[in-house]
C-alpha positions in Angstrom: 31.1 -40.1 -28.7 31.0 -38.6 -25.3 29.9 -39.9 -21.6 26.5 -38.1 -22.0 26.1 -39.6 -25.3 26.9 -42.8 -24.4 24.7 -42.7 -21.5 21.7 -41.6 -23.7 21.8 -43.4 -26.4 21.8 -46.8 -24.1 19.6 -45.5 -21.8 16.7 -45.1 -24.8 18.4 -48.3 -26.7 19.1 -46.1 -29.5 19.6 -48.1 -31.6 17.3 -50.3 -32.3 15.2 -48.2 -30.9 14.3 -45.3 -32.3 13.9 -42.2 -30.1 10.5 -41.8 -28.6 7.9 -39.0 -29.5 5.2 -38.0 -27.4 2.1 -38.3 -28.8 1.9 -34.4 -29.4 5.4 -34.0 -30.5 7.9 -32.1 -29.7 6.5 -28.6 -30.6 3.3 -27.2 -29.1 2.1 -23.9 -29.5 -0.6 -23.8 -27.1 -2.6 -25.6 -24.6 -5.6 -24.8 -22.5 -5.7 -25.7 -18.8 -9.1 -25.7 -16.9 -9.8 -22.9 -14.3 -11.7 -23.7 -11.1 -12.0 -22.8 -7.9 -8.7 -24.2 -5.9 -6.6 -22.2 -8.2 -8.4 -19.1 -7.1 -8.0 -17.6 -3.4 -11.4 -17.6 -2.5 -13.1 -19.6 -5.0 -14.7 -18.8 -8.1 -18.6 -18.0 -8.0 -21.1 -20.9 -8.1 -22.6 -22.5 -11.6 -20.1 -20.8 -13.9 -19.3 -23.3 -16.5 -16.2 -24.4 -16.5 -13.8 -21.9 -17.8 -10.0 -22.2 -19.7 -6.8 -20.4 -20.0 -5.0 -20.7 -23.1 -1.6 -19.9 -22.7 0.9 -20.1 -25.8 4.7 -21.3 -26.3 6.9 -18.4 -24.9 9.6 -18.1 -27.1 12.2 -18.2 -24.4 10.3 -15.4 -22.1 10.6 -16.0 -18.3 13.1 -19.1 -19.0 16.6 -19.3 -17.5 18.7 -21.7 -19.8 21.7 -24.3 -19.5 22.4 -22.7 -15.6 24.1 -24.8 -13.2 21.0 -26.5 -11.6 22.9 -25.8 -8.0 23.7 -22.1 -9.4 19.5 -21.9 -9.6 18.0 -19.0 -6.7 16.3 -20.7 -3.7 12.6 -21.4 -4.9 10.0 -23.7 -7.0 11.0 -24.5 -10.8 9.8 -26.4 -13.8 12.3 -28.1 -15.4 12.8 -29.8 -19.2 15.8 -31.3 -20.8 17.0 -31.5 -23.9 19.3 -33.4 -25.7 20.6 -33.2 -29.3 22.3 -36.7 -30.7 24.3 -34.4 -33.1 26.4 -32.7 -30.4 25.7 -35.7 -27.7 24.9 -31.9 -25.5 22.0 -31.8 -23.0 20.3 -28.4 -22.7 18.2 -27.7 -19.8 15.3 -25.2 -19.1 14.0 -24.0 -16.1 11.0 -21.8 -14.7 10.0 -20.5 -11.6 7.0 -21.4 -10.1 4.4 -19.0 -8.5 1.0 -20.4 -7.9 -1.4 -22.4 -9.1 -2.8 -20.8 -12.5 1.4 -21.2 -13.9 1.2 -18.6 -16.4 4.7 -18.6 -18.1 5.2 -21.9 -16.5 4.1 -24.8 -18.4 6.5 -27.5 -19.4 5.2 -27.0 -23.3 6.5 -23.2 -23.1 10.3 -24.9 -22.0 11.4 -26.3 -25.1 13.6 -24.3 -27.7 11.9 -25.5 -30.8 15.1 -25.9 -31.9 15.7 -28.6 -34.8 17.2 -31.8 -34.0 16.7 -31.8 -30.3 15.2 -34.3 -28.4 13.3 -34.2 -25.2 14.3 -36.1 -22.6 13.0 -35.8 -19.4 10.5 -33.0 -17.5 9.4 -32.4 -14.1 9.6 -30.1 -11.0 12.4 -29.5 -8.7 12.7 -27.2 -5.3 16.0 -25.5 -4.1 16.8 -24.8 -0.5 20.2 -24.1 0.0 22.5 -27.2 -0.9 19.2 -29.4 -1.4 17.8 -29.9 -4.8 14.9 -32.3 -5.1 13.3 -33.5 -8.0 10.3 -35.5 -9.7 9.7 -36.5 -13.3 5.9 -35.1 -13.0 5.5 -33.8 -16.5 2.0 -35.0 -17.9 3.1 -33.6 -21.5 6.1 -34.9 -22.0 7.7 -37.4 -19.0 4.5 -39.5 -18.1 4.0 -39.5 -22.1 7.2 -40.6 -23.0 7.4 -43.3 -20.4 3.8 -44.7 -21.5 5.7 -44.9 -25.0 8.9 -46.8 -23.5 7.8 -48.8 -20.6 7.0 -52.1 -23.0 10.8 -52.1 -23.6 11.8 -51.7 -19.9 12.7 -48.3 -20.4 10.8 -47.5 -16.6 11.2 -44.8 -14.3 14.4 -45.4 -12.8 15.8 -44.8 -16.1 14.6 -41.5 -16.2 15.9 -41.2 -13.1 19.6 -41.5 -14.1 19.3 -39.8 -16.9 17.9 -36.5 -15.0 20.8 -37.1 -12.4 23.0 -37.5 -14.5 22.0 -34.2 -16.4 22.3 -32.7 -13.0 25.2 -34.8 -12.0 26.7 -30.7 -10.7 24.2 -30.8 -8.1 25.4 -33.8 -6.4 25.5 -34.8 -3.4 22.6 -33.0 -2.6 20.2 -34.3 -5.1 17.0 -36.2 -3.9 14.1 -37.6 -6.1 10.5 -37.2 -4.6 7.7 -39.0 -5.8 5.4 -36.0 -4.8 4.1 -33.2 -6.3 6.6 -30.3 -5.8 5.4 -27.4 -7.4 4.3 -24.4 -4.6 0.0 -25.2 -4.0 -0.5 -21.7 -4.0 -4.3 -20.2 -5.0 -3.7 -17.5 -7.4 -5.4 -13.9 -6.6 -8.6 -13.2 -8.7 -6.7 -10.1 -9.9 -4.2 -11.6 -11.1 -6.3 -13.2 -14.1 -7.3 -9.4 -14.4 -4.1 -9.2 -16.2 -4.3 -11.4 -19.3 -5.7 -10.8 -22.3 -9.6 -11.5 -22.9 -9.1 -13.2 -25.8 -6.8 -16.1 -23.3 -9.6 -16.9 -20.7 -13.3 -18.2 -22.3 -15.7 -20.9 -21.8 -15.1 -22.6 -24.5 -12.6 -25.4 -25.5 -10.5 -24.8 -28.9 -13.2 -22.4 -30.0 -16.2 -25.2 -29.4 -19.0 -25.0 -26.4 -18.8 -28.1 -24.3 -22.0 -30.3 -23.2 -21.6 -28.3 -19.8 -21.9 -24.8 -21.8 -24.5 -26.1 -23.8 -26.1 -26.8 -20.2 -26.1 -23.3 -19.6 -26.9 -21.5 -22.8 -27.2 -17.9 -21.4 -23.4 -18.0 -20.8 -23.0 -18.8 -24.5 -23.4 -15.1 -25.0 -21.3 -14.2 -21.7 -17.8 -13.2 -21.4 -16.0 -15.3 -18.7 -13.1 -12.9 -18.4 -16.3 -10.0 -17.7 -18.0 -12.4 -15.1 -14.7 -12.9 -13.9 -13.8 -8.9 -13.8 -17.3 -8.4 -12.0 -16.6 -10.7 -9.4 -13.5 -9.2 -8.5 -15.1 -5.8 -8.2 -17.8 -6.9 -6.1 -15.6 -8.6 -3.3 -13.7 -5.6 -3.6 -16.8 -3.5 -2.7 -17.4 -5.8 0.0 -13.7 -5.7 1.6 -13.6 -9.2 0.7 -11.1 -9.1 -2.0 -7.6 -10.7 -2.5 -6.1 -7.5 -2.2 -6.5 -7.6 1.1 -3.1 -8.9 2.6 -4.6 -10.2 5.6 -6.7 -12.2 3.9 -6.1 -16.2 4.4 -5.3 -18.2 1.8 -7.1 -21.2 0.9 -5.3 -24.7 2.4 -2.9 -26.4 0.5 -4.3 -29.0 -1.7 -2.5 -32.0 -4.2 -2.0 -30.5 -7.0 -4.9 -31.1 -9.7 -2.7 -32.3 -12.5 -2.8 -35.6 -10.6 -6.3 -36.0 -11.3 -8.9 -36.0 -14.0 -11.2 -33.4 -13.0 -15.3 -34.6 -13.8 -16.1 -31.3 -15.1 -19.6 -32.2 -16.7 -18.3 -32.7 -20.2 -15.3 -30.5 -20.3 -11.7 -32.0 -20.9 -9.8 -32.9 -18.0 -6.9 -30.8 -17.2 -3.4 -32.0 -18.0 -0.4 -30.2 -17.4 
C-alpha cells in the first residue's frame, strides 16, 4: 500500500472502522437551496413566499478534475475529494465560484458517481498568486461526515491533514481559514432569467409549505413569472441590475452558516 493509503486508511481507522457515509450518501441528484433577498442585488420584492432553486448533479459540466491545486487560475473554488481504497488514488474536484445563487457550484454536483470511491473531504479554497487557503465548510458532506466520526476522535484537525496532504503540491503556501471563503457576491435578478421555469418554484419537493399555504393566491402563481415581472419593472424604472453603475449590496456571512426562519420552509443547507 502507498503513503496516501496509508495515511487514509489510519486517518479514518479503517479498519475497525468502517468508512463513514453521510447521511445522504454518496450520490445526490438534486437539492433545492432557498432564494431570498441577500442573494439578489437589490432584493427580492416584499411578501413573496419563500421561493427554491433546484439545481441537479452536473455530470462533470463546469468541473476541472485531478489539476494541480497550485496549477488552479487565480479566483474562488469549491473543492471535493475523493479517494478510492482500491487504487489508494485521491481524485479531486474543483469549481469556480461566482456569486451567491452557485448555480453549477454545489459540492453535491463535484462528485464523479463513480463506483468504489469515497468522499473524503469538501470545502472552499481562494487562490491569489502562491497563496492557497482553505476551509472544510461543506454542510453536505465535511460537517456530515465529521458529525459521523467525531465520537471516535476522528475531529477536525484530521480533516485537516488529510486535505493537506491531498494538496501536499501546494505547499508552502497553504493556509487553513476557519471563515467562509466563498466570494459574498448578490447575484443579478437577470441572471435567474436564465434557468429553466421548471428549476425555480414555491414549493419544496413538489409540496406547498405552511408559509405557501399562508398565502394561497400564490399557490396558483409562477415564482419564476413574478420573478420575470420584477425584473422588467426595475428595468422600466432604470433601476435594474443591468445597470453597471449600480451598487451592489454589502457583503454579508454567507447564509449557509445559519438556519434561515423562513416561516415553515426548510432551512437552507449547502
Amino acid at each position: 500500500m502507498n503513503a496516501t493509503g496509508n495515511i487514509v486508511r489510519r486517518s479514518f481507522r479503517v479498519p475497525p472502522l468502517s468508512w463513514p457515509t453521510p447521511p445522504r450518501g454518496y450520490k445526490l441528484n438534486s437539492i433545492q437551496k432557498l432564494i431570498n433577498s441577500r442573494h439578489i442585488r437589490g432584493g427580492l420584492d416584499k411578501g413573496l413566499p419563500p421561493i427554491y432553486l433546484r439545481q441537479n448533479w452536473t455530470g462533470g459540466v463546469g468541473v476541472i478534475r485531478n489539476r494541480t491545486v497550485s496549477t488552479l487560475d487565480n479566483g474562488a473554488y469549491l473543492y471535493l475529494i475523493e479517494y478510492d481504497p482500491n487504487t489508494n488514488q485521491y481524485y479531486k474536484q474543483f469549481v469556480p465560484i461566482i456569486n451567491l445563487l452557485e448555480i453549477g457550484s454545489r459540492h453535491f454536483q463535484l462528485p464523479t458517481h463513480t463506483q468504489g470511491r469515497i468522499i473524503i473531504a469538501a470545502g472552499e479554497l481562494t487562490k491569489q498568486g502562491r497563496v492557497i487557503k482553505y476551509n472544510l465548510e461543506s454542510g453536505t458532506y465535511t460537517r456530515n461526515l465529521m458529525g459521523i466520526t467525531n465520537k471516535h476522535g476522528i475531529n477536525r484537525s484530521v480533516y485537516k491533514n488529510i486535505v493537506e496532504n491531498a494538496f501536499r503540491n501546494a505547499r508552502p503556501t497553504l493556509e487553513y481559514k476557519n471563515a467562509i471563503l466563498a466570494p459574498q457576491v448578490p447575484a443579478r435578478l437577470k441572471n435567474l432569467m436564465k434557468i429553466p421555469p421548471n428549476k425555480i418554484s414555491f414549493l419544496w419537493a413538489g409540496k406547498p409549505t405552511n408559509a405557501l399555504y399562508r398565502k394561497p393566491k400564490y399557490l396558483a402563481l409562477s415564482a419564476r413569472n413574478l420573478l420575470a415581472a420584477q425584473h422588467r419593472r426595475r428595468v422600466n424604472a432604470g433601476e435594474s441590475s443591468n445597470n453597471e453603475n449600480s451598487s451592489p449590496s454589502p457583503v454579508r456571512r454567507s447564509p449557509r452558516l445559519k438556519r434561515y426562519r423562513n416561516n415553515g420552509g426548510p432551512t437552507n443547507r449547502k
